[in-house]
C-alpha positions as CSV (number, residue, x, y, z in Angstrom):
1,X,47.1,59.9,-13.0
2,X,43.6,60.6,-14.1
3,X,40.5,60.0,-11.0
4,X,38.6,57.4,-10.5
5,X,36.0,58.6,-8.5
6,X,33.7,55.1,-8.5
7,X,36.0,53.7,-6.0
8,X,38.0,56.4,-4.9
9,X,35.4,58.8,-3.0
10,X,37.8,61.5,-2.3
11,X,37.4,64.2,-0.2
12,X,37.6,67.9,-2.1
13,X,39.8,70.0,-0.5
14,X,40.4,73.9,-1.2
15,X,44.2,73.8,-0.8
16,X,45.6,70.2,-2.3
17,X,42.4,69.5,-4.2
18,X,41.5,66.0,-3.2
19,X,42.9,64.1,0.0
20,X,41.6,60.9,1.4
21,X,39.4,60.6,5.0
22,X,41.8,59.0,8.1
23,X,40.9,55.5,8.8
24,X,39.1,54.5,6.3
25,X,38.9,51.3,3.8
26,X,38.8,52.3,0.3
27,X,38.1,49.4,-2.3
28,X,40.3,49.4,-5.2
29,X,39.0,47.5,-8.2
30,X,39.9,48.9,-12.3
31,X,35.9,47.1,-13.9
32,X,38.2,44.8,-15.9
33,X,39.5,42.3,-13.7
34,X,43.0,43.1,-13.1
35,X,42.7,43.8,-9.5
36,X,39.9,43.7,-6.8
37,X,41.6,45.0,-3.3
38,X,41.3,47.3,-0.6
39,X,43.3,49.3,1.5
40,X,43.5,51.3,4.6
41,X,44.1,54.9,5.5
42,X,46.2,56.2,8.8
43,X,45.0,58.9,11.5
44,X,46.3,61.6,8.8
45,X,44.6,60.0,5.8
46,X,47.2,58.2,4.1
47,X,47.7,54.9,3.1
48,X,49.6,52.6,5.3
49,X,49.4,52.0,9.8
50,X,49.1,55.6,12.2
51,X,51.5,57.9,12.1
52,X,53.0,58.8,15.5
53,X,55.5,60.7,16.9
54,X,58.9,60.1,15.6
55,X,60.8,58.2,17.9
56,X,64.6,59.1,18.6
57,X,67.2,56.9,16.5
58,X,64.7,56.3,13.9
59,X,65.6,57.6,10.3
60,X,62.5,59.0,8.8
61,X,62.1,58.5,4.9
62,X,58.7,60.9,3.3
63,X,57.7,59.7,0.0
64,X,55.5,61.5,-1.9
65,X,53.9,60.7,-5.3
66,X,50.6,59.7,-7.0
67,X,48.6,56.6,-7.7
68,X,52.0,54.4,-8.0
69,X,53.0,55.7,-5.0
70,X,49.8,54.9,-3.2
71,X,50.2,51.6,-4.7
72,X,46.9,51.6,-6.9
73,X,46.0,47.8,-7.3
74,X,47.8,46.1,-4.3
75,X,47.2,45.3,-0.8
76,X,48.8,47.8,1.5
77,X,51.6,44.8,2.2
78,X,52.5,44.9,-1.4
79,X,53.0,49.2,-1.9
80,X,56.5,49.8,-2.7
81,X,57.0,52.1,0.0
82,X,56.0,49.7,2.7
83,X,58.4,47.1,0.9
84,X,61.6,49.9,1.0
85,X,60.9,50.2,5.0
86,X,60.5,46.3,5.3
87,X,63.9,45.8,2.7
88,X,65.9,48.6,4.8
89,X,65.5,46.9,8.2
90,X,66.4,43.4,7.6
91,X,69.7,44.4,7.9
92,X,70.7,45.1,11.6
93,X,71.6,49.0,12.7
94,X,69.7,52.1,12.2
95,X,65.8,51.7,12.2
96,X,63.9,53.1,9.0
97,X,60.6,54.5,9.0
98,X,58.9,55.3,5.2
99,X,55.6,57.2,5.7
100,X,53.7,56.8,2.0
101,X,52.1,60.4,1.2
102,X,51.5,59.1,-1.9
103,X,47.6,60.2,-3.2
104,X,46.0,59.4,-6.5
105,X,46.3,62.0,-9.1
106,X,48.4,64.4,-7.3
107,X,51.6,66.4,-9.4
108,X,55.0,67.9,-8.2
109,X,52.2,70.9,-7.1
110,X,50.2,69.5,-4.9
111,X,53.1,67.0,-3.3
112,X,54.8,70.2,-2.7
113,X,51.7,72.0,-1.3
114,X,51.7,68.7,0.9
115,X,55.1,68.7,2.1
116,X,54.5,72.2,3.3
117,X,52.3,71.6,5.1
118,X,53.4,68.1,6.7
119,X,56.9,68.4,6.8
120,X,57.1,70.2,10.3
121,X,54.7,67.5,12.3
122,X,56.5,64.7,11.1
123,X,60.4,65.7,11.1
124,X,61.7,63.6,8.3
125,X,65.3,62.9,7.5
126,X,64.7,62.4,4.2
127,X,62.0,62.8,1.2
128,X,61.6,61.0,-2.3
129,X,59.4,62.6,-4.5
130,X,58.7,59.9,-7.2
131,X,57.7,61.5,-10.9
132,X,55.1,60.0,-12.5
133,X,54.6,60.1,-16.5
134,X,51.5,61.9,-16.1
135,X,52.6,64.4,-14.2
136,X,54.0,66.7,-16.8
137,X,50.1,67.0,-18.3
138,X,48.7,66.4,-14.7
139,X,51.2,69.6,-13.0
140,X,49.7,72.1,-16.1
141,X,46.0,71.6,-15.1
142,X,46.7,72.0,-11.7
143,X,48.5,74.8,-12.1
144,X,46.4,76.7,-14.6
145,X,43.9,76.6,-11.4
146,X,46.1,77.5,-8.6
147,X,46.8,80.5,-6.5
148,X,50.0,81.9,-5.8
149,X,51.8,84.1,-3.3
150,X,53.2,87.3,-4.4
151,X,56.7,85.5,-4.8
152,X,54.9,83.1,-7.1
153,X,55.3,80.4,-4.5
154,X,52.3,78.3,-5.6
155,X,50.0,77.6,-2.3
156,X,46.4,75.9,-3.0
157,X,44.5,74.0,-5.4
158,X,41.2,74.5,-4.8
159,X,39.2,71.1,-5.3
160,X,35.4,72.6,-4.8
161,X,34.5,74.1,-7.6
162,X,35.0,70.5,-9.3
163,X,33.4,68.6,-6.8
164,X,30.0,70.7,-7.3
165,X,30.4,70.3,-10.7
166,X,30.2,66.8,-10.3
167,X,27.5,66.8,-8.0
168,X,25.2,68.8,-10.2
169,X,26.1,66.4,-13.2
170,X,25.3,63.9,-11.4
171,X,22.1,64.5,-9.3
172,X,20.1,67.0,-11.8
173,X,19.2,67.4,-15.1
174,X,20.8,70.6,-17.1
175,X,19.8,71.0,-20.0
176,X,22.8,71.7,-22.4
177,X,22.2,75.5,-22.4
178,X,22.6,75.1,-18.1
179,X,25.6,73.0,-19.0
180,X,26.9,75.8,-21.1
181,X,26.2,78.0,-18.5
182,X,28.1,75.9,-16.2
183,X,31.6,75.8,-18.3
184,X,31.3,79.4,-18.4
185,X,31.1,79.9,-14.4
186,X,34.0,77.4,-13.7
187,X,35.9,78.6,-16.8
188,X,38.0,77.2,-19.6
189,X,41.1,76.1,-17.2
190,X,38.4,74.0,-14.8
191,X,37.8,72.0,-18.1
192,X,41.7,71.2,-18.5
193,X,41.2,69.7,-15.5
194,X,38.8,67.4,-16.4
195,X,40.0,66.9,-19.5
196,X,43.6,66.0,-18.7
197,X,42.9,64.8,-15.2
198,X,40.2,62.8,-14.9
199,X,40.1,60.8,-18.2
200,X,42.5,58.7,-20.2
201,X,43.3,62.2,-21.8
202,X,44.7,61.3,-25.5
203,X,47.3,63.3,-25.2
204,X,48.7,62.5,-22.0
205,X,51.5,60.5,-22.5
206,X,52.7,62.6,-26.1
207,X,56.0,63.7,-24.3
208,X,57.2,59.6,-24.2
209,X,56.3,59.0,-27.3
210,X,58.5,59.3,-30.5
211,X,55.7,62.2,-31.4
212,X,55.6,65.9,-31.7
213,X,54.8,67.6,-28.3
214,X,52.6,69.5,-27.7
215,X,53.3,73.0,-27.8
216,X,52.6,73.7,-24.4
217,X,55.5,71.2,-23.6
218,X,58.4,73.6,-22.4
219,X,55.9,75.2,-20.0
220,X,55.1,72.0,-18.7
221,X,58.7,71.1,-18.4
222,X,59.1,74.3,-16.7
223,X,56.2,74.0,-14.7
224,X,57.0,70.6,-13.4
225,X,60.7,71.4,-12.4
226,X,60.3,74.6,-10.8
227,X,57.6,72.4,-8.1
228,X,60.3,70.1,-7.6
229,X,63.0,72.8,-6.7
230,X,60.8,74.6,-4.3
231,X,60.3,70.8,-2.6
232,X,64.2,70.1,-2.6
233,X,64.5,74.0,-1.1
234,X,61.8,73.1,1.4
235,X,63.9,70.3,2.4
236,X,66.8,72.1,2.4
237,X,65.4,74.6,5.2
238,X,64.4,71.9,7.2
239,X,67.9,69.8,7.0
240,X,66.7,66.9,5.0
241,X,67.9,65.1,2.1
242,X,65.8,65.2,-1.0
243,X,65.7,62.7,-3.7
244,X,64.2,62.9,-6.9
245,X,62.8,59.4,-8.4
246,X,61.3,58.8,-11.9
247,X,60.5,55.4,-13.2
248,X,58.5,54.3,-16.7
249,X,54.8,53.2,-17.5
250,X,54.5,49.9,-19.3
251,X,54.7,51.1,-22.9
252,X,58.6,52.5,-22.0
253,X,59.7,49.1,-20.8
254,X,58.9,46.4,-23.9
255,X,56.3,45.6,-26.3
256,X,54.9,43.1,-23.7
257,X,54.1,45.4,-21.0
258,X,50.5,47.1,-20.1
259,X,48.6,45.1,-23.1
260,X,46.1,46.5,-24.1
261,X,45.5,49.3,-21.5
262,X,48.2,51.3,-23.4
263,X,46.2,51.8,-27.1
264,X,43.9,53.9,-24.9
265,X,46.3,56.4,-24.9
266,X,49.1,55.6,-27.3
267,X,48.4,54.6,-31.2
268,X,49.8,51.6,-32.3
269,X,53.1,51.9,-33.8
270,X,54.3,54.9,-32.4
271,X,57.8,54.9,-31.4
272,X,59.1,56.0,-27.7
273,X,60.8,58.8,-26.3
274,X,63.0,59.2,-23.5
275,X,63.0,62.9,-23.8
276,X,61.1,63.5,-20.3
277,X,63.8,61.5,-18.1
278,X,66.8,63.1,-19.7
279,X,65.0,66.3,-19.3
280,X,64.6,65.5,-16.1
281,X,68.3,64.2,-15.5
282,X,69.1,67.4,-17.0
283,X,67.9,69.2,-14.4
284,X,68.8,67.3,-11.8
285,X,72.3,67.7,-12.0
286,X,72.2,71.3,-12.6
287,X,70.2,71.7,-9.5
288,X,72.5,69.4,-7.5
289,X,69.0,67.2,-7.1
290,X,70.0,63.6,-5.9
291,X,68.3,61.8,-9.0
292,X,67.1,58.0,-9.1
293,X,66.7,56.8,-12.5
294,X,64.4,53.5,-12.3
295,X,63.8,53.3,-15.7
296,X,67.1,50.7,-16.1
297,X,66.2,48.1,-14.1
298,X,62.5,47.6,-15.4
299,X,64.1,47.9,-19.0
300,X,67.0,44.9,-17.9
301,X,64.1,42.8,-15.8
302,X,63.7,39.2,-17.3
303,X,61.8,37.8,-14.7
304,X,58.3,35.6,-16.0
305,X,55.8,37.6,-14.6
306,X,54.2,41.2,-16.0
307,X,55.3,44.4,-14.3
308,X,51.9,45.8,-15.3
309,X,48.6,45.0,-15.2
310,X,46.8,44.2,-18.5
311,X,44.4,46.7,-18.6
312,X,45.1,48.8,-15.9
313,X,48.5,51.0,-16.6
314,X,49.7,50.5,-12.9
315,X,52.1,47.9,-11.4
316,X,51.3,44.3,-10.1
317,X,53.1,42.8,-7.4
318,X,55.8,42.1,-9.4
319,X,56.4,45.7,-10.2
320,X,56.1,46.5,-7.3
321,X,58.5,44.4,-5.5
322,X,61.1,45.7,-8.5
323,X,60.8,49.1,-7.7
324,X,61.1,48.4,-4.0
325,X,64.0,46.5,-4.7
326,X,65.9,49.1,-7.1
327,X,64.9,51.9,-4.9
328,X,66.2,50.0,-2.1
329,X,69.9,49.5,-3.5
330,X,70.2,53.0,-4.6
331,X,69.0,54.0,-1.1
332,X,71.4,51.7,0.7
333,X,74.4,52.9,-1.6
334,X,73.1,56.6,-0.4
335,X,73.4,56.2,2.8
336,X,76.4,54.1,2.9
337,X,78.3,56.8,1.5
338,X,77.2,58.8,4.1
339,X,75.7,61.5,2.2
């Protein structure tokens, strides 16, 4: 998902780009009215209560993601992840634990970076990384930036060079030759970022639509799933269980949803295109990924109130109690089966 930085004053950071600060109160409002909330960070910096120790007999669930993940819009209360730990312990047994790692505009890269890094200190038995539409665009400007290990394991995304840029635009006045300048110094890829990052980038959400892609798409594709495999080998090394979730923006569920937020980014009329989550099924099952495929129960949903927010592309309370709900079933089946 693209940054907001008017609300959102991240923190830059020279290996996962951005991160939050640790307890802190962050005020969450879109400038049209949809929502107007805050919410809290832990002792690591991520949304939800402190993260201790893990006690014994608990079963640890790690969910990473971006802005739906965090919950953009909604009180900490209403994030799906907090709902899947609240859903999984009204029955009586085991006792669940989901820690949200979710961050706003974060890709498979950077969740993956995370989890490196994280994935020791807090022991979890099992992760969900939850694919966001925007994170096929999203993982290619990242990655354009990022440095890599002679094994081409990717290992930082370096935030600073973007957050001066944004200081100097902000603070002085460049003239447009200093401006030129500028581009020069950060280089072409650094404006990617911008472009497809922090903007509603018109071309962001061409791989759902009944469209031609664009023809960096396999790369993206390629990009995205070889992120994802490192995280499920990560996991694998550790003794966890990985999980690989995907679930739709508005615009893939019905005419109804995410009006008119979406005509920022789609054209009217335009078709859609399930091409990304079969893709993604695809490669799922060839990598013997555990997949969740949301994209089902927000299509069969007939409740009265919107999954989406009007303006805003995220989910209301509504969509996020479905998701919560749906993850939650799948979860239980999971588990049941003992596997």
């Amino acid at each position: 998902m693209f940054i907001q930085p008017t609300h959102y004053p991240y923190s830059p950071d020279e290996h996962v780009h951005h991160k939050m600060l640790p307890r802190t109160s962050y005020r969450m409002h879109d400038g049209y009215g949809d929502f107007d909330v805050e919410m809290t960070t832990s002792n690591m910096g991520f949304r939800g209560s402190d993260i201790k120790e893990k006690e014994p007999g608990t079963y640890r669930i790690v969910m990473l993601g971006d802005s739906f993940t965090l919950g953009e819009g909604v009180w900490d209360d209403w994030t799906f992840p907090h709902l899947v730990e609240q859903y999984l312990n009204e029955k009586k047994g085991r006792k669940y634990e989901v820690i949200n790692l979710g961050v706003d505009s974060y890709s498979p890269a950077l969740e993956y970076i995370e989890l490196k890094e994280y994935i020791g200190m807090l022991k979890p038995n099992m992760v969900i990384l939850n694919f966001d539409m925007s994170d096929v665009v999203n993982e290619y400007a990242y990655r354009k930036i990022a440095s890599y290990d002679k094994t081409g394991d990717v290992i930082a995304v370096n935030g600073f060079p973007e957050y001066y840029r944004r200081w100097i635009l902000k603070h002085l006045f460049i003239t447009r030759h200093a401006v030129e300048n500028m581009k020069k110094h950060f280089g072409a890829n650094e404006m990617t970022l911008r472009t497809a990052v922090e903007a509603p980038y018109e071309k962001l959400l061409n791989h759902t639509l009944d469209m031609p892609q664009l023809k960096e798409a396999a790369e993206m594709y390629s990009m995205v799933e070889d992120s994802i495999e490192r995280a499920k080998k990560l996991c694998d090394r550790y003794g966890c269980k990985f999980i690989l979730s995907v679930y739709p923006w508005g615009h893939q569920v019905s005419g109804q949803e995410w009006l008119p937020g979406r005509y920022r980014f789609i054209p009217k009329g335009v078709g859609i295109s399930d091409r990304t989550v079969l893709e993604l099924e695809r490669f799922s099952k060839a990598q013997k990924i555990t997949f969740f495929n949301a994209f089902p129960y927000f299509r069969e949903y007939k409740g009265g109130q919107h999954l989406y927010f009007s303006h805003d592309m995220h989910w209301t309370p509504t969509g996020q109690e479905l998701m919560a709900k749906s993850l939650t079933k799948f979860l239980e089946e999971y588990l049941n089966k003992g596997e």
